[in-house]
N, C-alpha and C positions, 0 to 999 in steps of 0.2 A: 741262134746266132751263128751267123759263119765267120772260119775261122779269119778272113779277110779284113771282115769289119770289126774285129777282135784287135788286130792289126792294125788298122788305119784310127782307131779310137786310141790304141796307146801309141803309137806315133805321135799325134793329134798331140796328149798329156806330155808327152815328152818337148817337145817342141817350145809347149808354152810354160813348160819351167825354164827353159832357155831364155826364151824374148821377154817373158815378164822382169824381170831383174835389168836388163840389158836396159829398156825403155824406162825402166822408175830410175834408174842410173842416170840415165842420160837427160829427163825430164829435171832430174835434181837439179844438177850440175846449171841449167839454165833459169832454174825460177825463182835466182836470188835478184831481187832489182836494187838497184842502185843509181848512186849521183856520182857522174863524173864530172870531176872537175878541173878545167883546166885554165892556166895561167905561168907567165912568168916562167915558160919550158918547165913547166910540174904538170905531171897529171893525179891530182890525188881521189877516193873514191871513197863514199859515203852511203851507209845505209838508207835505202830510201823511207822506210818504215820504222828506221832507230832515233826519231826524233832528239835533232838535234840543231844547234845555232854554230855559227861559221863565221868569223870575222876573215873576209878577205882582204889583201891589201896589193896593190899593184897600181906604178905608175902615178901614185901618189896619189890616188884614190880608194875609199874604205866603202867596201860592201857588206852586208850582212844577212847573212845565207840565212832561211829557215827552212827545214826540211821535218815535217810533221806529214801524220796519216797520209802518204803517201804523193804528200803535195810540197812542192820546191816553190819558193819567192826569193824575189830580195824585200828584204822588210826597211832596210836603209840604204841611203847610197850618197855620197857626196858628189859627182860627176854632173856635170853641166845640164843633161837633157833629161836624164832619171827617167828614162823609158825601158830601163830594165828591171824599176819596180811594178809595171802594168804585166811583166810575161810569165807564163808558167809551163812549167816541162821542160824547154827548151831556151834557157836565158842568155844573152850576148851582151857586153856589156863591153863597148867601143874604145872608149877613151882608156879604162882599165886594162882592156885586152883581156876580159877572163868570157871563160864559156863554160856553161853547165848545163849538163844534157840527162836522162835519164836513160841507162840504159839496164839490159838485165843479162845476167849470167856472167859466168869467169868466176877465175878465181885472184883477184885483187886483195890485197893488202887495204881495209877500211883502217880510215883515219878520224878521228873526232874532232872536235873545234875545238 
């Protein structure tokens, strides 16, 4: 072996103690998903995978958020057209004015219902 590739091998070791840490750091930091949710100038955020139920209220209309295995509904809703019980991932809900998106990573403050 020469004494080169001796050298370019622990180089090589060194390096990737550096970036390993750096990238699982940085992967962390982003692989938390969550529900945002927004209404009424509030943005509050919710475990996407923490199963849970959500009474909304705005506008003088009542939602009811379900957020299980990884899937967001509205399960009720009292609003005129209730076409934001037919959507998933991405819910808008008009007359309320709320919106609830799926998004992942950050470091948010989660809220329960």
């Amino acid at each position: 072996m020469i004494k080169g590739d001796i050298f370019v091998i622990a180089l090589t070791i060194i390096i990737a103690l550096f970036i390993i840490p750096i990238l699982s750091e940085t992967n962390n930091n982003n692989t938390k998903s969550l529900v945002k949710i927004t209404y009424n100038d509030t943005v509050k955020y919710a475990d996407l995978y923490g199963g849970d139920t959500i009474e909304l209220e705005n506008n003088g209309y009542h939602l009811i958020l379900v957020i299980e295995n990884g899937t967001v509904y509205i399960s009720k809703s009292d609003c005129p057209d209730g076409i934001c019980r037919s959507m998933r991932g991405f819910i808008v809900c008009v007359p309320a004015e709320i919106q609830i998106e799926a998004v992942s990573g950050g470091s948010h403050e989660i809220v329960a219902g």
